[in-house]
Structure formats: C-alpha cells, structure tokens
N, C-alpha and C positions, 0 to 999 in steps of 0.2 A: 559481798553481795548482801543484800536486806532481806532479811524474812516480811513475809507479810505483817506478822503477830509485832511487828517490830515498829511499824510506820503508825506516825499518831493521826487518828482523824479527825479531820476540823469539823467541825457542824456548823450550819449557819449565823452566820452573825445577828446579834440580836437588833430588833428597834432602839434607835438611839435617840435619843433626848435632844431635842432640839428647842430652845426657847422659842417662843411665839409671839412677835409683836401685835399685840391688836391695836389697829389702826381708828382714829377712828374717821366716818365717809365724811368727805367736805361738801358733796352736793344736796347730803341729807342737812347737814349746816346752813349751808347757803339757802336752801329752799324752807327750812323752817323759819330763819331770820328775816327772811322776806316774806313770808304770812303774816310773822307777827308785826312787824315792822309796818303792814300795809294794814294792819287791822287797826294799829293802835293807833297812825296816822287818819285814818279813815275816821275812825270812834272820837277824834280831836275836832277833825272839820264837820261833822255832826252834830256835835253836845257843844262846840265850843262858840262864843260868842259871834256873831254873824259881822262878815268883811262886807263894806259898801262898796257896789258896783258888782257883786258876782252874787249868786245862785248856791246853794246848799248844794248841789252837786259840784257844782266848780271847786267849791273847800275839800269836799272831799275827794276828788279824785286830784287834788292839785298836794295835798295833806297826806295823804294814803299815799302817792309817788314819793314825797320825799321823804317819810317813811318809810319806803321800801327800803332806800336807798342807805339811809343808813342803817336799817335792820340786818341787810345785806352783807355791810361794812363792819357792825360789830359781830355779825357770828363769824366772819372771813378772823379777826381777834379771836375770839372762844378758842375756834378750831385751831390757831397759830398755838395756845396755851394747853389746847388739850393734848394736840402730838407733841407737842416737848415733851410734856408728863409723862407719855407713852413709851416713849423710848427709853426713862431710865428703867 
C-alpha cells in the first residue's frame, strides 16, 4: 500500500511555446494594389498626351481600369512572395 507522503504531485503544466506564423492579409494586398494601380492609371489619362476621338474623362476612367487591373495582379505577386517568406 502507498502512504500518502509517498505519491508525487504533478502541478500544472506550463504554457508551451508555440511558433507563430504571421500571415500576411491578401485582401489588404489586393485592395491597396488596386488604389494604386487606379491612381497611377488615372494620373496617366490626365497628364498624359490627349487620344483623338475621346474626352479627358474617357482616358481616365478607361487608364484608371486597366490600372486597376494590373495593380490588382501585381500585389496578388507581392502577397505570393510575401507568404513564402513567411513560412520559413
């Protein structure tokens, strides 16, 4: 039989260490690449030399879309290069 004084006590387990991936957000990506992407396109059909048959507006909202478009498409890149990095 076992005495009391005899049995060892466990005390609770400590916090254990867990590594932490910080991720980083792809919609926070995607939606700055498309501001910039529509600004920079936008500020092109603006400043940049006047197309015959369209409107200063027409340049820019036609400049500014396909700006977005590839703004869009390089941070969707960024973000591919950031989370690799991330995970070592």
């Amino acid at each position: 039989m076992a005495r009391d004084d005899d049995m060892e006590i466990i005390s609770e387990p400590g916090p254990e260490h867990v590594p932490v991936r910080r991720r980083p957000d792809l919609v926070r990506f995607l939606v700055l690449g498309g501001v910039v992407g529509y600004a920079l396109g936008s500020l092109l059909g603006w400043l940049g030399p006047d197309a015959p048959g369209s409107s200063t507006l027409q340049e820019i909202i036609l400049l500014g879309s396909v700006g977005l478009i590839f703004g869009v498409l390089l941070a969707a890149v960024v973000y591919l290069v950031a989370d690799r990095r991330s995970s070592r």
